[in-house]
Legacy VTK file of the C-alpha trace (Angstrom):
# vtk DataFile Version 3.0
C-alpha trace
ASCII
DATASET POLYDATA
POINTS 281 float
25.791 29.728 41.074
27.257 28.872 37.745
24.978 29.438 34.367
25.953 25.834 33.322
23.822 24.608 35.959
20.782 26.963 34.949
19.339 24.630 31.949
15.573 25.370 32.402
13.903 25.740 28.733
13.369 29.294 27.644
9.545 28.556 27.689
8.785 26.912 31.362
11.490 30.038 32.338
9.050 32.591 31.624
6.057 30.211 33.042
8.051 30.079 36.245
8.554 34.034 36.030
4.944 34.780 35.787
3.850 32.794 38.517
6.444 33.937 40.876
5.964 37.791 39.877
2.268 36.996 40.950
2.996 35.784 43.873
5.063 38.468 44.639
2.402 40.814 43.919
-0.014 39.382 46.664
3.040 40.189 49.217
3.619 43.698 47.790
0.072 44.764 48.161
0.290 43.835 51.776
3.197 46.177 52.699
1.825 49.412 50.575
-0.012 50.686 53.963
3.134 50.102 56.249
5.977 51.421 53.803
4.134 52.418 50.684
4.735 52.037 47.536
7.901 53.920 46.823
9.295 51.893 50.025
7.660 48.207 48.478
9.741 49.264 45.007
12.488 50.041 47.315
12.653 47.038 49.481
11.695 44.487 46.270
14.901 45.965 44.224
17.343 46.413 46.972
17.368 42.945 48.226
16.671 41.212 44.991
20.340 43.760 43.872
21.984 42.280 47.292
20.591 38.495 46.646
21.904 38.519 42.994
24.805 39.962 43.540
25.721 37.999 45.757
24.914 34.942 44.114
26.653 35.450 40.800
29.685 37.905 41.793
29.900 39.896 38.663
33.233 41.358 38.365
32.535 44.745 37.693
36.205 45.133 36.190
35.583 42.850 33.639
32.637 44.148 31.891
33.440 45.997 28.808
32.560 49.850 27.547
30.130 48.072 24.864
28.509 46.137 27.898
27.867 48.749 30.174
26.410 50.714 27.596
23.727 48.347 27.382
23.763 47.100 31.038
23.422 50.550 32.704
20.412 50.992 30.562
18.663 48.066 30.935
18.554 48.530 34.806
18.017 51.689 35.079
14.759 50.738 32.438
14.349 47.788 34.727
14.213 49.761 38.462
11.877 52.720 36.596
9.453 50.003 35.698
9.124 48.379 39.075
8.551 51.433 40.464
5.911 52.843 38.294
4.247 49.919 38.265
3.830 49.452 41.879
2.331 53.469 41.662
-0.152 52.346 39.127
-1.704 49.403 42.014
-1.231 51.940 44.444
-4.155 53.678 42.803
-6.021 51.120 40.646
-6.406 47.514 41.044
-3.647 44.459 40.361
-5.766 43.105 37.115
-6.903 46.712 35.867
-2.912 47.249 36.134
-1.470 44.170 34.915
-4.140 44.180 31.710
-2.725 48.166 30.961
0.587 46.977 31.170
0.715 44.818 28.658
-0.127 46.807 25.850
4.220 47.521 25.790
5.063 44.161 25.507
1.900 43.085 23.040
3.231 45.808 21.110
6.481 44.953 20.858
5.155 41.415 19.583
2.967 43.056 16.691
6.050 45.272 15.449
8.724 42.274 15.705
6.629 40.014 13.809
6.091 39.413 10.046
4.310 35.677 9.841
0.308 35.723 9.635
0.199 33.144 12.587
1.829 35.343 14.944
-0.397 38.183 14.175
-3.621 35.776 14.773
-2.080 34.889 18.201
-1.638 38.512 19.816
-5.143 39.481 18.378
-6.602 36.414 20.381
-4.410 37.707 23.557
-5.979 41.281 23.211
-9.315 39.933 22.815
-8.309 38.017 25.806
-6.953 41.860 27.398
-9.989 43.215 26.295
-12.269 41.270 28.462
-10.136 41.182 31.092
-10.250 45.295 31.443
-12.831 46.924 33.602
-12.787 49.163 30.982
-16.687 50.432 32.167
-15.797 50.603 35.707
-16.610 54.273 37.177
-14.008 56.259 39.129
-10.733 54.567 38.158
-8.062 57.006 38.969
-6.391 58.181 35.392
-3.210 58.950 36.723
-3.354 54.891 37.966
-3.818 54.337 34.448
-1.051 56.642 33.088
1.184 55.024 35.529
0.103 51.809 34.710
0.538 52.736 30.507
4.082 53.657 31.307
5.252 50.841 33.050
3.899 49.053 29.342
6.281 51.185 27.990
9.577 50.353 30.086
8.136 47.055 29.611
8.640 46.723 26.038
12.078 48.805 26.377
13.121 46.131 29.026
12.562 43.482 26.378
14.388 44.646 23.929
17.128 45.969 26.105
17.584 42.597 28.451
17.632 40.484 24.600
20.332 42.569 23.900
22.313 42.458 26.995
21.888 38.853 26.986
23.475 38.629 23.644
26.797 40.465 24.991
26.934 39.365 28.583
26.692 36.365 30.932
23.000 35.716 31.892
24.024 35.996 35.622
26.189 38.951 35.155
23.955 41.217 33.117
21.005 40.613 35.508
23.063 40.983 38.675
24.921 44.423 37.296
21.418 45.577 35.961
19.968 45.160 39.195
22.420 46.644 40.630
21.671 49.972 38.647
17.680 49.433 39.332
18.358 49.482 43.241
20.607 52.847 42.281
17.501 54.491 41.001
14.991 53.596 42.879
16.156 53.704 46.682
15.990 57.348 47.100
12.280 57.292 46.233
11.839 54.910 49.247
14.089 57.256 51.736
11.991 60.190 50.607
9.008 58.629 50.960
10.122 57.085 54.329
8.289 54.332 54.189
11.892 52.223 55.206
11.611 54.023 58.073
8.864 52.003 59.285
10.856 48.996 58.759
10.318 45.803 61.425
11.730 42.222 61.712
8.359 40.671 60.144
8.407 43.205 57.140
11.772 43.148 56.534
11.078 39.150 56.023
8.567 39.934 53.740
10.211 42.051 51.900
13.068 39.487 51.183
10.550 37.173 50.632
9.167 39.590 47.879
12.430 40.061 46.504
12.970 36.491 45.717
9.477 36.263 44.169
9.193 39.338 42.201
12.774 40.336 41.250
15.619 37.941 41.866
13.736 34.848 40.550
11.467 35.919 37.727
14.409 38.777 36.385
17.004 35.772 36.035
14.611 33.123 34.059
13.419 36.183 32.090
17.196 37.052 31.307
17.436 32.882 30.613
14.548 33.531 27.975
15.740 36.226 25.952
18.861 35.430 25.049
16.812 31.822 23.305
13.767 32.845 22.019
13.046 36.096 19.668
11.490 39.554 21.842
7.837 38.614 19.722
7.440 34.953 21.203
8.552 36.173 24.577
5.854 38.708 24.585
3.420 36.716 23.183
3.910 34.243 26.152
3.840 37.216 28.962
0.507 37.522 27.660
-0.067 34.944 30.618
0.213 37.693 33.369
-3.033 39.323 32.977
-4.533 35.841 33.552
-2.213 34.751 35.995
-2.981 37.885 37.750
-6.312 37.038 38.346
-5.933 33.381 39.269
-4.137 34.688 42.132
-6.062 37.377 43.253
-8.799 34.649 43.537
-6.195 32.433 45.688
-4.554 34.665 47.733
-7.307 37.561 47.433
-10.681 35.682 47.394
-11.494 37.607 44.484
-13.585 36.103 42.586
-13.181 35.732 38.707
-16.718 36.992 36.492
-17.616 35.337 33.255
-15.507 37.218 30.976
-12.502 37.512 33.043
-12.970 33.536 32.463
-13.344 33.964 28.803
-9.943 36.145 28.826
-8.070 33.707 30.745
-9.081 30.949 28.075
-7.946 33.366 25.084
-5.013 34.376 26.903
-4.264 30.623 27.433
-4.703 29.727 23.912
-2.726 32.622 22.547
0.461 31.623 24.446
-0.220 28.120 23.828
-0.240 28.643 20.708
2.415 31.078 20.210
4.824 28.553 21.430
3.411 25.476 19.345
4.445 27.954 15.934
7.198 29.846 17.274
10.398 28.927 14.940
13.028 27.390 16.868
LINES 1 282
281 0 1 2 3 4 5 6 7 8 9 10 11 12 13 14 15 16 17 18 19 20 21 22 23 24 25 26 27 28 29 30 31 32 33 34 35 36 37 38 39 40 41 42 43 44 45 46 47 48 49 50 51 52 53 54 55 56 57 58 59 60 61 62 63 64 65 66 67 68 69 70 71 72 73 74 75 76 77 78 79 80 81 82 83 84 85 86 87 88 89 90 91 92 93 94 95 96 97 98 99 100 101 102 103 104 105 106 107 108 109 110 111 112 113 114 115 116 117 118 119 120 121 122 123 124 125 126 127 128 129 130 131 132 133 134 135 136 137 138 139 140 141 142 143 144 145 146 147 148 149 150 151 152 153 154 155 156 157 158 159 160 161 162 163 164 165 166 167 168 169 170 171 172 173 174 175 176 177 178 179 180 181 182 183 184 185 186 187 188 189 190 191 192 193 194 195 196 197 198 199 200 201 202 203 204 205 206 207 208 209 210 211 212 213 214 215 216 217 218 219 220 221 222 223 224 225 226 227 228 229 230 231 232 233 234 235 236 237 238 239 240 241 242 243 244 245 246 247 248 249 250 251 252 253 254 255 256 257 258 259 260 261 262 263 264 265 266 267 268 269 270 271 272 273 274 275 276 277 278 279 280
């Protein structure tokens, strides 16, 4: 796979990303009572390192002291916030988690920014967040929501690491190596947790399946992304996952979506619509 032939637009990349990631999610949740979370994380990065790696053949010999200063890094920030995050739905639900998570990268759009327009767009996401977050809801596990506040924060470390990286190093190469590192990290969690253990032919299929989905794909356009369009309009534009979140919960979850989670998804919507309609080229 060469990067010549990767020529999707920064914006549809990170479209594509979210609705893959979401997908993934719906697979992931399905596996947490066979192999558990730590073993999900485990599984997702693993093949997703193996699949990329494979596919773009970084030649580890060739990458510079200056590139795997920022490489190493970003996936070791990259493996930390899979697994978090996947500890966060292990406790609290998908859209509770998704909607927590985002306060990284909406924060990371409010501090990169310095135009009027761009601040009028995030506040419209968070009103969108706002509604969106069961914040009344009784008995949500807090250290769900710590976990789930965290991965925010590798979040908005991940975007400003991968713009970097993407700055110094081939698209295919920096994702592949930083994978590489993420799988590094986070497979002992899964062989402590032993949740590989309980491994079969069907979940192992899944879990490739959710590697494609949820790392390998969405990590690659996301790489794509930043290197074309500044870390604020990226973020902006993520502001889609809380809503695309829920949309698939309803399709692959039958849960169904309440008046203001409707309302968020339509301020969400607008927000990144908007977002890319004034972002400078």
């Amino acid at each position: 796979m060469k990067n010549k032939d990767f020529n999707i637009p920064p914006i549809y990349a990170v479209l594509l990303a979210i609705v893959s990631v979401q997908c993934g999610a719906a697979i992931a949740k399905s596996l947490f009572p066979a192999i558990g979370a730590a073993g999900t994380a485990s599984i997702r990065i693993g093949f997703s390192a193996v699949i990329l790696l494979l596919a773009y053949r970084p030649n580890l010999r060739t990458i510079t002291p200056r590139q795997w200063k920022m490489v190493i890094p970003y996936g070791l920030c990259l493996g930390a916030m899979n697994l978090v995050f996947y500890l966060a739905i292990e406790r609290i639900s998908i859209g509770l988690a998704v909607t927590l998570e985002f306060v990284g990268p909406l924060l990371v759009a409010i501090i990169g920014s310095k135009r009027l327009i761009d601040y009028c767009w995030v506040i419209l996401a968070a009103i969108g967040i706002a509604l969106i977050t069961p914040w009344t809801n009784e008995g949500v596990d807090l250290l769900g929501v710590l976990f789930a506040l965290l991965a925010g924060a590798l979040w908005a470390t991940y975007i400003v690491l991968g713009g970097k990286v993407s700055q110094i190093m081939n698209d295919g190469q920096a994702v592949s190596t930083g994978m590489l590192f993420a799988a590094i990290l986070i497979l002992p969690f899964g062989f402590y947790e032993n949740g590989l253990a309980n491994l079969t032919p069907k979940l192992f299929g899944m879990g490739v399946a959710l590697a494609l989905l949820s790392s390998a794909i969405p990590f690659t356009l996301e790489m794509k992304a930043l290197g074309q369009l500044p870390p604020r309009t990226f973020s902006i534009l993520m502001s889609l996952e809380p809503a695309a979140a829920s949309i698939c919960a309803f399709i692959f979850l039958q849960e169904k979506l309440n008046l203001y989670e409707i309302l968020a998804v339509f301020c969400v919507v607008i927000a990144s619509a908007g977002s890319t309609l004034t972002a400078k080229r």
